[in-house]
C-alpha positions, 0 to 999 in steps of 0.5 A: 513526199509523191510528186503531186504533192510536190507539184502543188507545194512548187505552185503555192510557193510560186502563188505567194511570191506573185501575189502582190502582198498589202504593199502593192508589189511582186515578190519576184520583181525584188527577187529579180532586182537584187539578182540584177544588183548583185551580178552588176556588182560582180561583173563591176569588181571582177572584170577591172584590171590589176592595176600596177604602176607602169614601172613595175610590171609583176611578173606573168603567170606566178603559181605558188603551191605550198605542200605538206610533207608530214616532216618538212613543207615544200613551196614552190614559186614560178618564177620564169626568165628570173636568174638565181642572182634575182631572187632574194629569199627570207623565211621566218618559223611562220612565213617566207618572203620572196621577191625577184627581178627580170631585167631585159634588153634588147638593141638592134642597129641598121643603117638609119635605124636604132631600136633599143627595148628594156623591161622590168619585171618584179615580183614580191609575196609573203606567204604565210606558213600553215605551221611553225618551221626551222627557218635556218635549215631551209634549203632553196633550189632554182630549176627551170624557172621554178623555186622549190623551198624546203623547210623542215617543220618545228614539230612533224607532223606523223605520216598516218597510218595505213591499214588495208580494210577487206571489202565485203 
């Protein structure tokens, strides 16, 4: 299609939705008001806060990443400040549940002066796997902070194939 003829088809179609049609309205306008509506509606859902009782604050900053290594599948969890003796692990052969607990507390004494602080933090997920595992061989490792999963699969997946193709 030429850009003339392109131009004019732009033209019509902007011609018909400003036209007022037989009920007295612009097209535009009801485009217009359902754009309105709609981003009102995201702005309203997105910008709430999570809203978690005061005693049990999750945990910040929480990524989880689960990988497909063909013979086993590895999931990793942030879980910072947790300690090994805080986390409890459960995996099924299509799903893994992991909760934790952060506890700290601090105090600080002077002369006419107490100062005492604590907080909890906990964090629950399950996650479904994307296939069936051997949920009695998975081994689990704490380092620096992250939780590494690994769990073999049920039935492997083979690695593909590579085969190098001449560029021509």
């Amino acid at each position: 299609m030429n850009m003339a003829k392109s131009k004019r088809k732009a033209k019509t179609q902007k011609q018909e939705l400003t036209t007022p049609s037989l009920w007295g309205f612009n097209w535009l306008d009801v485009d217009r008001a359902f754009d309105n509506f709609r981003r009102d509606f995201e702005r309203a859902f997105t910008t709430f806060p999570t809203i978690t009782p005061p005693s049990f604050p999750s945990l910040p900053n929480t990524h989880t990443d689960i990988i497909d290594d063909g013979d086993k599948l590895v999931v990793k969890v942030d879980l910072p400040g947790v300690k090994k003796k805080d986390i409890e692990l459960n995996v099924t052969d299509n799903s893994i549940e992991v909760s934790a607990e952060h506890k700290e507390e601090e105090e600080e004494k002077r002369k006419n002066f107490l100062r005492k602080e604590r907080s909890e933090l906990s964090y629950y997920r399950t996650l479904p796997l994307p296939e069936k595992v051997v949920a009695g061989k998975a081994k689990a490792k704490l380092t620096d902070g992250i939780l590494n999963i690994t769990i073999p699969k049920a039935v492997p997946t083979p690695k593909p194939k590579k085969k190098s193709v001449s560029i021509q």
